[in-house]
N, C-alpha and C positions, 0 to 999 in steps of 0.2 A: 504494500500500500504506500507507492512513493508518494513526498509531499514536499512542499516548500520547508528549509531550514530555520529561515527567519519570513518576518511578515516583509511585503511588498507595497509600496505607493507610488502611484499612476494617476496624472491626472493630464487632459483635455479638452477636447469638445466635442459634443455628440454632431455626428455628421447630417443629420437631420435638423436635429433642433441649434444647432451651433454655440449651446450652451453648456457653459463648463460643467466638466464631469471628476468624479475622485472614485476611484477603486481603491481599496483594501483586501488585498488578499493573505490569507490566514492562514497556516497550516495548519491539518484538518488532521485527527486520528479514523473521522467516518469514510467509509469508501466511498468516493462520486466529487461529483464538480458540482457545488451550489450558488447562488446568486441568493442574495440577499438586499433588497430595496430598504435602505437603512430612512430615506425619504416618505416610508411611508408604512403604513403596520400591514404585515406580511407573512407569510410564513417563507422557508426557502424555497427558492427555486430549483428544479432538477433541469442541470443543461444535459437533456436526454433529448434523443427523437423524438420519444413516446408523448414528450412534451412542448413540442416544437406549436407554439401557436399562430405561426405567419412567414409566407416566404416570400408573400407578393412584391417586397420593396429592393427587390434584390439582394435581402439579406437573411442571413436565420433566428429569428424571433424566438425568444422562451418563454412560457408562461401565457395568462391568457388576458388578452389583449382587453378583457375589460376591467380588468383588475391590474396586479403585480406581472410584471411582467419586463425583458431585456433583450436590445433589440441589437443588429449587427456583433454576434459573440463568433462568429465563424473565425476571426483574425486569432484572436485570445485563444481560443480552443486549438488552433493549430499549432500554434505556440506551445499549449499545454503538452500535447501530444509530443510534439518534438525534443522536450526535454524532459520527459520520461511521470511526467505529474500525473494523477489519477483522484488527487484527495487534495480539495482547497475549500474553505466558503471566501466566495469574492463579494464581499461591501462596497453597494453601489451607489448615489445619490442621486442615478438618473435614471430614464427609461432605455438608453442606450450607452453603450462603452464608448469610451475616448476614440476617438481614429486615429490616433498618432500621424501618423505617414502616411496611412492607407493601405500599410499593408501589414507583416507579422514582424516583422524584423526587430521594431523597440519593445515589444511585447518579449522577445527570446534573449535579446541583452540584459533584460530586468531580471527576466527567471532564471538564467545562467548566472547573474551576478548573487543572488540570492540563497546559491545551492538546493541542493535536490537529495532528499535521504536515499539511502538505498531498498530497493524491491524492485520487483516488475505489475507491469501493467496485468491484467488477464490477455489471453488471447481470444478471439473471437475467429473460429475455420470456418470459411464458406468451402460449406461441401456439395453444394447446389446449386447452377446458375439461376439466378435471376435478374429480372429486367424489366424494367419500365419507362414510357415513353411521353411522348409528348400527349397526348390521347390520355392519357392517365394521369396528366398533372390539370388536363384542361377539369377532368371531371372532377375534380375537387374543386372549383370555381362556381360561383353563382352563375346561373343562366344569363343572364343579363352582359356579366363580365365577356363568360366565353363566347357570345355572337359578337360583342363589340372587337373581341381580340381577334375573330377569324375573320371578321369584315376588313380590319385592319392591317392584319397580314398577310389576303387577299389585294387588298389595293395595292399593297408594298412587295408584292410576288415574292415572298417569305415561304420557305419551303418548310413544313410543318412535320418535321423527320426527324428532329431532337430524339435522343434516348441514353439510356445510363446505366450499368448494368454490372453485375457483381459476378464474379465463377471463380471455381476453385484453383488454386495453384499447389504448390509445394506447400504451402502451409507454415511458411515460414517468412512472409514480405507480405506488405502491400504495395501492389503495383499498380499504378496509375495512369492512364494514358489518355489526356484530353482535346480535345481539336473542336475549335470556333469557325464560325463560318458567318463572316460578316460583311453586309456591306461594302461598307466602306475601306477606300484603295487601303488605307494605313493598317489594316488590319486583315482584312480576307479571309482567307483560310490558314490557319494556324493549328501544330499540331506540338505536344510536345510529352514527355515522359519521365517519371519519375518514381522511384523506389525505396522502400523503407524497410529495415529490416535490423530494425536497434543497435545498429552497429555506430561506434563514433563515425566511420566514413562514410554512412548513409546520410547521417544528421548533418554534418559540414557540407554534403553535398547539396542540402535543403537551403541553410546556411547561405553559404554562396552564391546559390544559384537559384533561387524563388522566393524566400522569404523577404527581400527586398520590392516584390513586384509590387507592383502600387493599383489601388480600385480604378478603374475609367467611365468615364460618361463623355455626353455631347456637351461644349458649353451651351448649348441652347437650350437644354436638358437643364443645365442647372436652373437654370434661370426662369425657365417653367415650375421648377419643383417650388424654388425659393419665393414664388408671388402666392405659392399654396402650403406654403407654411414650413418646407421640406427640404431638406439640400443644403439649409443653412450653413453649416460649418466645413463645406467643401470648397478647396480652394487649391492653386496651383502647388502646394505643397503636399495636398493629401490624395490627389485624385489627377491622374491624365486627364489631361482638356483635348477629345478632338473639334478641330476646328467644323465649321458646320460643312462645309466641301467632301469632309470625311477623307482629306487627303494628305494630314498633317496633323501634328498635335500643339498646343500651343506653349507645354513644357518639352524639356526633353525626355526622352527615352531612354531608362536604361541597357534594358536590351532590346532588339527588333520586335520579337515574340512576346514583349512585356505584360502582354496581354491573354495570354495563353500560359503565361506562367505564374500569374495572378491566380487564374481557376483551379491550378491546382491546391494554391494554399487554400483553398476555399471549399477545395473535393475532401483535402484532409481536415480540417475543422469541423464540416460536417459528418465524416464517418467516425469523430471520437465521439460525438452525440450518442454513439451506440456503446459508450461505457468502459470502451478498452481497446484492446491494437486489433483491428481488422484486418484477417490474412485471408488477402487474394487477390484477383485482378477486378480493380475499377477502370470501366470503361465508359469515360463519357464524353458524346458527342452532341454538339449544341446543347450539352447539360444548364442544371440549373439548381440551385438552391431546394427547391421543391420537388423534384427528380430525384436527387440526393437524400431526401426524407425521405422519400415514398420508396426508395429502394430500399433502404433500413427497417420500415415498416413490414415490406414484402419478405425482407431474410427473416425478421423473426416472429412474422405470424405462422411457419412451420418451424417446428422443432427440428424435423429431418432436412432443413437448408444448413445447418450448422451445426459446431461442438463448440463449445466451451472451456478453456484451462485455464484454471486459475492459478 
């Protein structure tokens, strides 16, 4: 049951609300990741799938959105993952975590600097494939929502092919391999791959090479969200700006594929939801935050998709 050495302080701005945010994270002797709304009377939160109450904002939401509840946790959780955590309660004062950067990378310097006791995560063996698609994320949507969205992505010849999908491997990695298919010139088709398998040279691979990718939007996007109350705290330092031509960005880039290496930290933040290291292959194509749950959901609504070691 690893856990943080000493406590942790984090603070920023919710990339929504643009309002200052403070984290306290604690090391915990209970198993699991909690969240704790010190803003308001609450009980904890379980950053579980099982409890995933919103994915529509592009982000993974915990809790239920008419109450307590924490919104953008996919960065922090990948983080969590990465250095070996499984047991914290994180104290929060807001409805969403700080964005740092935008992406996971000051979230793993805090928790590196912090130390980490020793144990291991549990494992979770996908001994079954499974898969689910874009079709399957529409149908959790209001009626209303999904004829607006397939009008819309009809008008925009949007090919409605997204899917994301779990199967067995060695049983010993999780391997990840995701590819975007966008529009616009600066992005396109993008595919890229990455593997974890607790070793320190998986983790510096992580490290080095994704944990720095940063969240992107349109600036035109922002500026829509921001007149509806939302976007607030996005700015050239937490968030890729593409230009509205879709042919440029209006910071720079760290790597080409910045953007395809972004979703991965975002595939693994979402499969620690499932409580511990998931071993197998995740495959997602035009995935999505909500894809990513609903495949978690799928692995352990049968007992014979998986094993268990603790």
């Amino acid at each position: 049951m690893p856990t943080f050495k000493q406590e942790i302080k984090l603070t920023g701005v919710g990339i929504h609300s643009g309002e200052p945010v403070n984290i306290l994270i604690h090391p915990s002797e209970e198993k699991g990741i909690f969240f704790q709304r010190v803003d308001m009377v609450g009980n904890l939160i379980r950053a579980t799938f099982d409890n995933v109450g919103d994915t529509k904002m592009r982000n993974t939401t915990i809790g239920s959105l008419a109450g307590a509840h924490v919104k953008t946790i996919e960065h922090l959780m990948a983080a969590l993952f990465m250095v070996g955590v499984d047991s914290a309660v994180i104290e929060i004062d807001g409805p969403e975590t700080p964005i740092l950067d935008g992406s996971a990378a000051q979230f793993i310097d805090a928790f590196i600097a912090a130390g980490v006791t020793d144990g291991k995560m549990k494992r979770i063996i996908v001994k079954r494939e499974v898969v689910v698609d874009v079709r399957d994320q529409m149908r959790e949507l209001p009626v209303l929502i999904r004829m607006k969205l397939w009008l819309i992505n009809k008008i925009a010849g949007r090919k409605q092919d997204g899917f994301v999908k779990l199967s067995p491997n060695k049983g010993k990695s999780l391997d990840v391999c995701a590819t975007l298919v966008y529009p616009e010139k600066i992005i396109g088709k993008q595919s890229c791959c990455y593997s974890y398998d607790g070793t320190k040279k998986s983790i510096q691979n992580f490290i080095k090479n994704f944990a720095r990718a940063r969240t992107f939007g349109k600036y035109s996007e922002w500026e829509y969200l921001k007149k509806r109350g939302m976007g607030r705290g996005a700015n050239e330092g937490n968030v890729i700006a593409l230009n509205d031509a879709g042919d440029g960005t209006l910071n720079e880039l760290i790597w080409k594929d910045e953007f395809v290496r972004h979703k991965i930290i975002d595939a693994v933040g979402d499969m620690f939801t499932s409580g511990g290291f998931v071993c197998g292959n995740l495959e997602s194509y035009k995935g999505s935050h909500a894809m990513n749950n609903l495949v978690l959901k799928k692995l352990f609504s049968n007992p014979a998709n998986y094993d268990i070691i603790d």
